[in-house]
C-alpha positions as CSV (number, residue, x, y, z in Angstrom):
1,X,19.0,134.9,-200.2
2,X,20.6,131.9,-202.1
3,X,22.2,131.2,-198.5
4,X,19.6,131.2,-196.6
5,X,17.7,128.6,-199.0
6,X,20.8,126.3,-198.6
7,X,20.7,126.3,-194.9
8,X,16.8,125.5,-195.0
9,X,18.0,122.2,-196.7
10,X,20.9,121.1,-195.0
11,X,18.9,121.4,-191.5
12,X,16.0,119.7,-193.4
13,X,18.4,116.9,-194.7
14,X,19.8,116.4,-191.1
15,X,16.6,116.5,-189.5
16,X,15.2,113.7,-192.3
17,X,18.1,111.7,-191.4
18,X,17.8,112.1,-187.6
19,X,14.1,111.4,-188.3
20,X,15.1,108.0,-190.4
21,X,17.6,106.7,-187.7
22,X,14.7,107.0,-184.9
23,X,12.0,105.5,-186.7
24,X,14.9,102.3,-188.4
25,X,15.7,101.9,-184.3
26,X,11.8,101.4,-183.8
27,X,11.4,99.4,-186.4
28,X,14.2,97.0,-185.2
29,X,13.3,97.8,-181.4
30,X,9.7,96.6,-182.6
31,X,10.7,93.0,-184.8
32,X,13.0,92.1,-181.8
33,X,10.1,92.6,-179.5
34,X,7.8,90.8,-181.8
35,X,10.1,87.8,-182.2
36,X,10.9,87.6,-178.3
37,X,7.1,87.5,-176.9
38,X,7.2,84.1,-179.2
39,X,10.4,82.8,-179.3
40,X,12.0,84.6,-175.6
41,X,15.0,86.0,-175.7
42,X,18.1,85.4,-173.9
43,X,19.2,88.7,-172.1
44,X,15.5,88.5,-171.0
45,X,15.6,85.3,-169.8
46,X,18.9,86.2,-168.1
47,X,17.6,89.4,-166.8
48,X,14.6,87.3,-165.2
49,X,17.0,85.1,-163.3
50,X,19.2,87.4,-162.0
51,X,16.0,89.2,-160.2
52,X,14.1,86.0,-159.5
53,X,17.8,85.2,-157.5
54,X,17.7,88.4,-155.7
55,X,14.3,88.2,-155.1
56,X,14.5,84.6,-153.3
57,X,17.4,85.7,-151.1
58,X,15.5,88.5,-149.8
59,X,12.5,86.5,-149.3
60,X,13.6,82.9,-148.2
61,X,17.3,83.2,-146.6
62,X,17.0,80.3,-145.0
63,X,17.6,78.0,-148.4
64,X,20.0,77.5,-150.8
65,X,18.5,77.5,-154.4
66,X,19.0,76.6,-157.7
67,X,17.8,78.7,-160.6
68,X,18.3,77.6,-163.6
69,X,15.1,76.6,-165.6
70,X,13.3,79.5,-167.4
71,X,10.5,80.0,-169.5
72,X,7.9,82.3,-170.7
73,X,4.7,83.0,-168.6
74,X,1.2,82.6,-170.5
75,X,-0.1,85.2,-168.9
76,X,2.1,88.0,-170.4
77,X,4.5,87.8,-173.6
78,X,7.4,89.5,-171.7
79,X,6.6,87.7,-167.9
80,X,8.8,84.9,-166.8
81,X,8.1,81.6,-165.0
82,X,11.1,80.7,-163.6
83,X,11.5,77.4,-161.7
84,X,13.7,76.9,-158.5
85,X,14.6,74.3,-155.9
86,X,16.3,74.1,-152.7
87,X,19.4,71.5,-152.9
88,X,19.4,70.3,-149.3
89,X,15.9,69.6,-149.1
90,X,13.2,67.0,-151.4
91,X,10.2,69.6,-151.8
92,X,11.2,73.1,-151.0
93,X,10.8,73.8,-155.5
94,X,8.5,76.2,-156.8
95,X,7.9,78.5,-160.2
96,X,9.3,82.3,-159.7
97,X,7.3,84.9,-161.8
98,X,9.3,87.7,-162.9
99,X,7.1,90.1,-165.0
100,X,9.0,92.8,-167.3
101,X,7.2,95.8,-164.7
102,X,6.0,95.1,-161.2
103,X,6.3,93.0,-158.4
104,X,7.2,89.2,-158.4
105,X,5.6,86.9,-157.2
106,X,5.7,82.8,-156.3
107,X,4.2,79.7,-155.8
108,X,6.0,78.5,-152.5
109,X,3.0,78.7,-150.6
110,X,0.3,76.3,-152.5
111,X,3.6,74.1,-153.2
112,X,5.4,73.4,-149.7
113,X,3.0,75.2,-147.7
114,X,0.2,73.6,-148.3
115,X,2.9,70.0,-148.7
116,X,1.3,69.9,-152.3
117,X,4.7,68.3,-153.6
118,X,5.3,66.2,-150.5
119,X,2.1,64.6,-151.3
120,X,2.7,64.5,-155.2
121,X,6.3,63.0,-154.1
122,X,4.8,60.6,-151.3
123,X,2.0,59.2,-154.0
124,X,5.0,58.9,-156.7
125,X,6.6,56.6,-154.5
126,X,3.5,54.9,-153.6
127,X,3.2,54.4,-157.2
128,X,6.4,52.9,-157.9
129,X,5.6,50.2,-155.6
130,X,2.1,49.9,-156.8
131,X,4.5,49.1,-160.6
132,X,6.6,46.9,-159.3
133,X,3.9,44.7,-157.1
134,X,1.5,44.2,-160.4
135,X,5.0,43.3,-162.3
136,X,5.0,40.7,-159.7
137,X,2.4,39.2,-159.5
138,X,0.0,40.5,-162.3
139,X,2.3,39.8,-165.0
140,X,-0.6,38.9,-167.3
141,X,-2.7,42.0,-167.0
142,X,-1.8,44.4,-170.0
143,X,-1.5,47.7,-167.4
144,X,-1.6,50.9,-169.0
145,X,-1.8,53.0,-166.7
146,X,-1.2,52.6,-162.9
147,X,-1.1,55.9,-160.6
148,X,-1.2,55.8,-156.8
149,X,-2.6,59.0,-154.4
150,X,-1.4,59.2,-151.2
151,X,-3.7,60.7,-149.0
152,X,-7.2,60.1,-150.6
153,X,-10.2,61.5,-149.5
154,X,-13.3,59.3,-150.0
155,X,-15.7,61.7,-148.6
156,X,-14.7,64.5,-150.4
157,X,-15.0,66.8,-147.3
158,X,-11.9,68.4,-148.3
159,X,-11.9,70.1,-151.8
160,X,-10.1,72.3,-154.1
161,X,-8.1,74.0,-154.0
162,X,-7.1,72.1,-150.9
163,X,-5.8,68.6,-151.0
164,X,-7.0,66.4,-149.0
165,X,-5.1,65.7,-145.2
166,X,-2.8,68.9,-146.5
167,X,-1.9,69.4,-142.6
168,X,-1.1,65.8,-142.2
169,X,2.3,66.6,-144.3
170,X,5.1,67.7,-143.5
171,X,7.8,69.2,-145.9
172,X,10.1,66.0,-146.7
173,X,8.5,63.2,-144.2
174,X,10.3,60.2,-145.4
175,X,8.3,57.4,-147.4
176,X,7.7,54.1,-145.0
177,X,5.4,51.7,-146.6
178,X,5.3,50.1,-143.5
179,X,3.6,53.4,-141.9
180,X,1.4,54.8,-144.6
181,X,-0.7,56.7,-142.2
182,X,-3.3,58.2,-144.6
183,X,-5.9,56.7,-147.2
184,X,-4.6,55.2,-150.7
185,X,-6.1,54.8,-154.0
186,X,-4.6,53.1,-156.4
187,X,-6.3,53.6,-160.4
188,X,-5.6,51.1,-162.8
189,X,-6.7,50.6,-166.8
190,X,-5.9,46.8,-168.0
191,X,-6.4,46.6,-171.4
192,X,-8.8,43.3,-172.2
193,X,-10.7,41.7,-174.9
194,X,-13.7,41.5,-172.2
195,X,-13.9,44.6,-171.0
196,X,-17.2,43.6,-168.4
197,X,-18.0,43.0,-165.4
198,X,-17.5,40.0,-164.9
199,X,-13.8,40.6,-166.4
200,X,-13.6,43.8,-163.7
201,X,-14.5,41.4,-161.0
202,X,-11.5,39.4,-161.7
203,X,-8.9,42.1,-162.4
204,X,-10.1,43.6,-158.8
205,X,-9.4,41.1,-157.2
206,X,-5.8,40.1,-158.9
207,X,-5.0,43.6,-158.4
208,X,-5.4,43.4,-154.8
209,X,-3.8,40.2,-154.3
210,X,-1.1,41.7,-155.7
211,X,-0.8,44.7,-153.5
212,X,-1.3,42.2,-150.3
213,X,1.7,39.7,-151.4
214,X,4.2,42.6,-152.1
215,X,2.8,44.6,-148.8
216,X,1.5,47.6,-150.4
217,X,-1.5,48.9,-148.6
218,X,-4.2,50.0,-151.1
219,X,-7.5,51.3,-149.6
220,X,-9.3,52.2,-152.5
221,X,-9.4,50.6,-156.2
222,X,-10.4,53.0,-159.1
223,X,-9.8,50.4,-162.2
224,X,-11.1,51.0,-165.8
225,X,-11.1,47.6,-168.0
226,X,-10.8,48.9,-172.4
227,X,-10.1,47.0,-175.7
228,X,-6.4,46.7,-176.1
229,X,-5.9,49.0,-178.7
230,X,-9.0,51.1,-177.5
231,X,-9.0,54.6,-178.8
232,X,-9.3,58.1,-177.4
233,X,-11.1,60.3,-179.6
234,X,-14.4,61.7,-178.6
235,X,-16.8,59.1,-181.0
236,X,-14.6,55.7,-179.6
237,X,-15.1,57.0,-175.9
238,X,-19.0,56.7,-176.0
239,X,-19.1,53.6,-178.7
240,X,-15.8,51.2,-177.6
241,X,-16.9,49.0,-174.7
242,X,-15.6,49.6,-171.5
243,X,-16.2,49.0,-168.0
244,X,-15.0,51.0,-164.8
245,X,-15.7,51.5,-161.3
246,X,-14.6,54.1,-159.1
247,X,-12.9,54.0,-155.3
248,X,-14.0,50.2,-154.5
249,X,-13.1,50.2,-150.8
250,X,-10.5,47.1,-150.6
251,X,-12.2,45.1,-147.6
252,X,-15.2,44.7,-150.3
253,X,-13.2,43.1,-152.6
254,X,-13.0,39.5,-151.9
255,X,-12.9,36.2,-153.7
């Protein structure tokens, strides 16, 4: 009888002990969870890569990318964005998702199907020059900001979440300042003790005697005039002075 008792606790010991290892692992198994959905984790982020390279060789053959960039998605703690780009082209690049269960997924065609980031890289350009004309020949405005769009549309016939002239792109057309062949808008802030009208009227019109002596067609000025070290809060933005106008066709401007 004494035997029997004895065996009753050994398998009762084991099976406490077999019970403790499983729940330790889930205990660990759950912390290294918990700390990757915030801080990711590297076999993850490897894991993610790996399939996000299969995944574009299956699907687009026809380029050569490079996968290296990876971070977590916002829409799931264990989802990867992972961002890729062709080498022998300028805007075949677009985020991979790779979620933990299910299908992936991809952003090529909003981003070079629809030429979103020929037009983002056409307008960057645009907005180089833009820079360098106002350094130029505007040295005395204090710009601080100045962002061109290439391919601007006035009308606002064409809307979201289109851009606007989207089949008047093609994927890696060449910059020519010489042939810009769609709208422009340029949008300046100068910072100014004046910042009125009769201040704006002025800074238009330097703005776009810039653009015409360094041969950078503009077609549309959006310029906001603010005190030099205006501020951004919510109270300042309604009580600061300031004075803007918005997509001033250029052939109105005039001195």
């Amino acid at each position: 009888m004494k035997k029997k008792n004895e065996t009753k606790i050994v398998k009762r010991t084991k099976a406490g002990r077999v019970a403790a290892a499983v729940l330790a692992v889930l205990i660990v198994a759950g912390l290294w969870l918990g700390v990757s959905s915030v801080t990711g984790n590297p076999v993850m982020e490897f894991v993610a890569k790996m399939r996000a390279s299969q995944y574009l060789k299956e699907t687009y053959p026809q380029y050569t990318f490079t996968v290296e960039e990876v971070k977590q998605d916002r829409k799931g703690a264990f989802d990867y964005d992972v961002y890729v780009w062709d080498e022998q082209t300028l805007d075949v690049q677009f985020f991979v998702t790779v979620p933990l269960c299910g299908g992936i997924s991809d952003g090529y065609e909003r981003a070079v199907g629809e030429n979103i980031n020929t037009q983002q890289r056409l307008s960057d350009d645009l907005t180089q020059l833009a820079q360098n004309a106002l350094q130029q020949e505007a040295a005395g405005l204090m710009i601080k900001k100045c962002e061109a769009t290439y391919g601007y549309d006035v009308t606002g016939a064409e809307t979201f979440p289109s851009i606007p002239f989207s089949t008047s792109f093609t994927t890696d057309m060449p910059f020519d300042k010489d042939r810009i062949h769609l709208p422009t808008l340029l949008e300046v802030t100068v910072g100014t003790e004046n910042p009125d009208e009769e201040e704006l009227t002025r800074v238009l019109l330097q703005l776009k005697q810039a653009m015409d002596a360094q041969g950078v067609k503009i077609d549309y000025y959006t310029v906001m005039l603010e005190l030099p070290n205006a501020s951004y809060d919510v109270t300042a933005l309604y009580t600061e002075p300031r004075c803007r106008v918005q997509a001033v066709p250029a052939a109105e401007i005039k001195g």
